[in-house]
C-alpha positions as CSV (number, residue, x, y, z in Angstrom):
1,X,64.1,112.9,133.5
2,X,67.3,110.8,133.6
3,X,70.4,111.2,135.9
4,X,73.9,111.6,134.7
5,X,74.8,108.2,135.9
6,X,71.7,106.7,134.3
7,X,72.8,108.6,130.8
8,X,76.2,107.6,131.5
9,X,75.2,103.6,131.9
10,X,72.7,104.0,129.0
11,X,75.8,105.1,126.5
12,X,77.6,102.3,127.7
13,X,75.4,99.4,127.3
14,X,73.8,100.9,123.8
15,X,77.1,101.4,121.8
16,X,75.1,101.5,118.4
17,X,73.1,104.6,119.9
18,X,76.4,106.2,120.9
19,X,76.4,109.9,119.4
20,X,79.6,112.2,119.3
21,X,78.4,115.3,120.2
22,X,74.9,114.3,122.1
23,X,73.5,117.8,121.8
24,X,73.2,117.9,118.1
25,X,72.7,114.3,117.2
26,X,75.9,114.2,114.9
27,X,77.7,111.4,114.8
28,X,81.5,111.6,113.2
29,X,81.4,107.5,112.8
30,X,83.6,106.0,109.8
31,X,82.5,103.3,108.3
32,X,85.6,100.7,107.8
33,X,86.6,99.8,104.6
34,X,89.1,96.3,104.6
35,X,91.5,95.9,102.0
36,X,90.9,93.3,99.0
37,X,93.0,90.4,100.2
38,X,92.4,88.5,96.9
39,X,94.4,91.2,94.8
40,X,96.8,92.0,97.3
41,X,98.0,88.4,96.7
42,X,98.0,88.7,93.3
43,X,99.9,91.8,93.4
44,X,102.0,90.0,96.2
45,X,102.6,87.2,93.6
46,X,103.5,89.6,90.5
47,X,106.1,91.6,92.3
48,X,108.0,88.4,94.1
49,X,108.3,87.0,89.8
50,X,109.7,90.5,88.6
51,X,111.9,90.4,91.8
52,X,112.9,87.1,91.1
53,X,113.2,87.7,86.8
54,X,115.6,90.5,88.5
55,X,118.0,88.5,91.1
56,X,118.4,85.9,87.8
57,X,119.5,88.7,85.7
58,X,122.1,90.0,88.5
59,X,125.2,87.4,86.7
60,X,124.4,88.1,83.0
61,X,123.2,92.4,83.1
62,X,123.5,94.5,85.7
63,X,121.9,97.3,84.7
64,X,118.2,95.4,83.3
65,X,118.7,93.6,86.9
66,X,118.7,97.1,88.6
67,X,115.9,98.4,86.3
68,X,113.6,95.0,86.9
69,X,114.2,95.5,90.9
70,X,113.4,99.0,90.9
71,X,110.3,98.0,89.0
72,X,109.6,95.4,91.9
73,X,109.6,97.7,94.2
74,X,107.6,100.3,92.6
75,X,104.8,97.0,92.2
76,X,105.5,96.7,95.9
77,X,103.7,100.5,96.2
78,X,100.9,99.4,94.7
79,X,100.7,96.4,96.3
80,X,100.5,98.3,99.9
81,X,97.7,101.0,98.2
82,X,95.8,97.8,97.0
């Protein structure tokens, strides 16, 4: 039978045999999921030309300018749940 210390050390050293709640066996691990950095960029790169389309439009119509940034910004929402 093992001693508290040597369950202690055992958990430790074997962090891939780590269980949440030892008495059941159930572990509440996640696995991680990263982001697709390829179509962030793209996304990235979409909403900096409607942004920009929108800043050139600022002189000449105000109101298409405001509708174009708003749209940038609504891309930039999707860009962050990309």
């Amino acid at each position: 039978m093992k001693t508290e210390e040597q369950k202690v050390l055992d958990e430790l050293y074997d962090r891939d045999q780590r269980w949440d709640y030892p008495d059941t066996k159930v572990s509440i691990k996640k696995e991680v999921t990263h982001p697709d950095a390829r179509l962030h960029q793209i996304v990235s790169f979409i909403k900096s030309g409607v942004r920009i389309l929108g800043y050139c439009f600022l002189p000449f119509e105000l109101s298409i300018a405001a509708i174009i940034l708003i749209l940038s910004e609504a891309i930039g929402i999707i860009e962050e749940m990309v």
